[in-house]
C-alpha positions, 0 to 999 in steps of 0.5 A, a space after each residue: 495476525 495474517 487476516 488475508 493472508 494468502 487468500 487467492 480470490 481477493 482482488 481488492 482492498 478498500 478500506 473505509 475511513 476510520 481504520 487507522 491499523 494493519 496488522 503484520 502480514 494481514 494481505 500478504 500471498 494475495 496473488 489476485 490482489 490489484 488494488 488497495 486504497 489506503 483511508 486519510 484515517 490511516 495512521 499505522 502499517 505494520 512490515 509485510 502488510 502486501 508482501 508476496 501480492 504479484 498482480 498490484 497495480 494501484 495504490 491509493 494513498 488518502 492520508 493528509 501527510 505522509 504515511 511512516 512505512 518500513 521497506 518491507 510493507 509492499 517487497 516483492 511487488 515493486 515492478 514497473 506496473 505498479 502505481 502509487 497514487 497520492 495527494 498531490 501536494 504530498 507528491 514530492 514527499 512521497 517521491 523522497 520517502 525512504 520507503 514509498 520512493 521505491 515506487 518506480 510510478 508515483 502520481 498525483 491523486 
């Protein structure tokens, strides 16, 4: 279910804890979207979640360890601006995931 997607006046995702899922494509065309914050509670995000969102700059990651996503959860949005914040005990983690590695700016929270 694409909840979000394609709404052009959402800027930003914050996520309460407690929410562990993010269904297919649920922000995906959010071309104002600037910033997500992930919850520790997060445990399942589902391919193309922020595809196609051009304006992303920061990506908070709360989780406790590192979160299992496919390439395509963030595609298209990979650019120099963008930003993915982490635990810093999980920053090298995160820098040698598969998926999240892509980030070209990784730090620590």
């Amino acid at each position: 279910m694409s909840t979000f997607s394609d709404y052009q006046e959402l800027t930003e995702v914050i996520l309460k804890d407690g929410v562990e899922f993010i269904d297919t494509g649920a922000f995906s065309g959010c071309k104002k979207l600037t910033l997500v914050d992930l919850p520790a509670s997060i445990k399942t995000i589902n391919p193309q979640v922020f595809e196609r969102c051009p304006m992303l700059t920061d990506v908070y990651c709360r989780t406790s360890e590192v979160l299992d996503i496919t390439e395509d959860v963030f595609d298209w949005n990979l650019s120099d601006n963008l930003t993915l914040h982490v635990p810093s005990a999980l920053l090298n983690a995160y820098k040698a995931h598969k998926a999240w590695g892509r980030f070209h700016r990784i730090v620590a929270i």
